[in-house]
N, C-alpha and C positions, 0 to 999 in steps of 0.2 A: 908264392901262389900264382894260377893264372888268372889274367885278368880279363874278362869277359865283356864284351860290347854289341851292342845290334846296331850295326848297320844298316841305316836305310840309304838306298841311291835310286833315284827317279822314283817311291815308292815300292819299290823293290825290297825287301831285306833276307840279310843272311848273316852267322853270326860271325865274329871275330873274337880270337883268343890270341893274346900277348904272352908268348913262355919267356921265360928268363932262368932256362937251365930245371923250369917244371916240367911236368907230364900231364897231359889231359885226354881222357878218355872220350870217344867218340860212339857213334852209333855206326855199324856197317855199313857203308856205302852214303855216309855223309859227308865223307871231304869235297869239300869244293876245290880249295886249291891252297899253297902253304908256301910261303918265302921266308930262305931262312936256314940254319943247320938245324934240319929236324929229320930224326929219326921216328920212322913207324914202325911199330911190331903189334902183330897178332898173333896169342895166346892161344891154345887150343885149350875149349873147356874141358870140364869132368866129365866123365861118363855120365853122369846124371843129366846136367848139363845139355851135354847133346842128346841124347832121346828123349827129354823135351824138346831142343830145339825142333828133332824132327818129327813130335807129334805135335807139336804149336805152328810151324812153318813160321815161329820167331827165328830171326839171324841171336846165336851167344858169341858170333866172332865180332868182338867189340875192340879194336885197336887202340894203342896208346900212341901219344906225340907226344916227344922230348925232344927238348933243345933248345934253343935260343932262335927265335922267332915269331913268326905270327902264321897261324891257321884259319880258314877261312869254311865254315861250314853252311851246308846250304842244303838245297836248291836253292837260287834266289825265291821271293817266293811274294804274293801277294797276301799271305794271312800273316800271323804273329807269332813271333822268340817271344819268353819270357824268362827272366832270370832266377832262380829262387833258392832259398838259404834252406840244408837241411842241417839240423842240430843234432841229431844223434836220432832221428826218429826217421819212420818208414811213412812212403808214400805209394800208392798205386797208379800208373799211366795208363792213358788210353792205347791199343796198340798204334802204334806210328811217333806216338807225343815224344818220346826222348830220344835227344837229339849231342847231346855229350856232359861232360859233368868231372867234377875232379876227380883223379886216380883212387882217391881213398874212399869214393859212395862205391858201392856194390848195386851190381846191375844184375838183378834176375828176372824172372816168369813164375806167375803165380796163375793158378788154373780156380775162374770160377766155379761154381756147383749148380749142376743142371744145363741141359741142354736148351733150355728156353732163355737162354742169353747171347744165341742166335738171332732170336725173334725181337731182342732187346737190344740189337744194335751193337754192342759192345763185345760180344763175342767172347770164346772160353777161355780162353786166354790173354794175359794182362801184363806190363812189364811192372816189377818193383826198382825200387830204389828206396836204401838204406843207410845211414851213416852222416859224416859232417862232411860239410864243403856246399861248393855251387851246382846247383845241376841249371841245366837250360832246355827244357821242354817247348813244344811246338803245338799251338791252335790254329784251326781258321780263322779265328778272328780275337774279339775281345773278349779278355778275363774277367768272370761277377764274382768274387770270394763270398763262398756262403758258410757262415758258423755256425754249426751245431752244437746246440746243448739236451743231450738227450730228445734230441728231437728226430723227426721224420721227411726227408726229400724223396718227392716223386718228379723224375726226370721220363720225359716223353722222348724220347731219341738216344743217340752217344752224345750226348753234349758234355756229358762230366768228362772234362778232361781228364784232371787228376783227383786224389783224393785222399787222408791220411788213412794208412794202413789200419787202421784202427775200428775204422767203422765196418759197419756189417753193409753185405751188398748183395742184392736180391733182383731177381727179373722175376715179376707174374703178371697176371691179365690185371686191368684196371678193372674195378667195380664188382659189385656183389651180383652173384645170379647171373641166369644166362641170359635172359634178356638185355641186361645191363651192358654185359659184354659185346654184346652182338650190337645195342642201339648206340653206345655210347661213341662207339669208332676211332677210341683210343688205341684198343688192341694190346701189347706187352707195351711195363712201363718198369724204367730201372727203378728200383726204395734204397734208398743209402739212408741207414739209419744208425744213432748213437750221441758222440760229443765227437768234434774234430771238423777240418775246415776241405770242401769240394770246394774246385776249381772250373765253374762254366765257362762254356764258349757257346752262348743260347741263340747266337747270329754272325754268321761271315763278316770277314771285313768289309768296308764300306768299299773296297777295290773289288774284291771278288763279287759284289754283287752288281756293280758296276761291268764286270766281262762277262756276267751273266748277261743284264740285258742287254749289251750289243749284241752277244750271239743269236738272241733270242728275237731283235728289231733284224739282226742280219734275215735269221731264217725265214721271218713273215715280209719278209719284203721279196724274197726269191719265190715266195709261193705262186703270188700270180705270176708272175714269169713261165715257171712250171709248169702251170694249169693250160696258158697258153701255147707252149709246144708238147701237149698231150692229145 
């Protein structure tokens, strides 16, 4: 089987995958770079397949790497790999989160219901994944595993990264009545509701928020500069 690793360098990280005469599936336009007798091929999907692909503007060319070596996927990146066991059971990603995963999970698109999942951040379209093995999905930042049991989450933003297939997933206005709506200023809110476990990412890494404020100490410090040759 392959064996999966995050690499961090200067806070940096991107993943690494050890084959030894396995196969591992990737996300299009994920390789970073690979040393090693490795062979890549891409599949062309099913018919079905592609006209989702081309009414999601999801990539379904997901290549495979075999051979004896090491693969290295990325961008390098300031937020967070995570590695995670799937048992025979389905999960839903955020679009962008999957990032590669062993040859035998199934990587599809699953289309939300309703167009107000626009307004909910997360948009109509969603990747699945299915089956045994490793997958390795991709946050901004850190993962809070939330358990349901018969119960109700309301997520303000795309913060659910992942989520088991299983649950029901909803985008509507927060709050009863229109006033409510209107005074509350929550506006659309994702309800993931049932038994089974979401995956948040409810704040960026502590890097990312960190190249937030230099950009943002860069920009207020160029102002009066500015102001002065205006």
């Amino acid at each position: 089987m392959p064996q999966y690793e995050i690499v961090d360098s200067e806070e940096l990280r991107m993943v690494k995958v050890t084959l030894n005469g396995d196969t591992v599936r990737g996300e299009s336009g994920a390789l970073h770079y690979m040393i090693g007798n490795i062979e890549m091929v891409t599949k062309a999907p099913s018919v079905g397949g592609f006209l989702k692909s081309m009414v999601s503007g999801e990539s379904v060319f997901r290549p495979t790497f075999t051979g004896v070596g090491e693969v290295y996927f990325g961008p390098p990146t300031f937020g967070e790999y995570h590695i995670l066991e799937l048992d025979g059971n389905s999960m839903v990603l955020d679009s962008g989160a999957y990032v590669c995963s062993d040859e035998g999970i199934e990587v599809g698109i699953i289309r939300n219901k309703g167009m107000s999942m626009l307004a909910g951040g997360e948009g109509i379209w969603q990747t699945t994944v299915s089956g045994t093995g490793t997958l390795i999905y991709y946050s901004e930042g850190p993962i809070q595993e939330i358990n349901l049991s018969n119960s109700t989450l309301t997520v303000d933003g795309n913060f659910a990264v992942a989520r088991d297939a299983s649950l029901n997933f909803e985008t509507r206005m927060l709050g009863k009545g229109l006033m409510s709506k209107i005074a509350g200023g929550e506006g659309f809110v994702n309800i993931i509701s049932g038994t089974g476990k979401v995956y948040l990412s409810p704040v960026p890494s502590r890097f990312n928020n960190l190249a937030g404020r230099v950009i943002n100490d860069t920009v207020s410090g160029m102002i009066p500069f500015l102001n002065r040759n205006n």
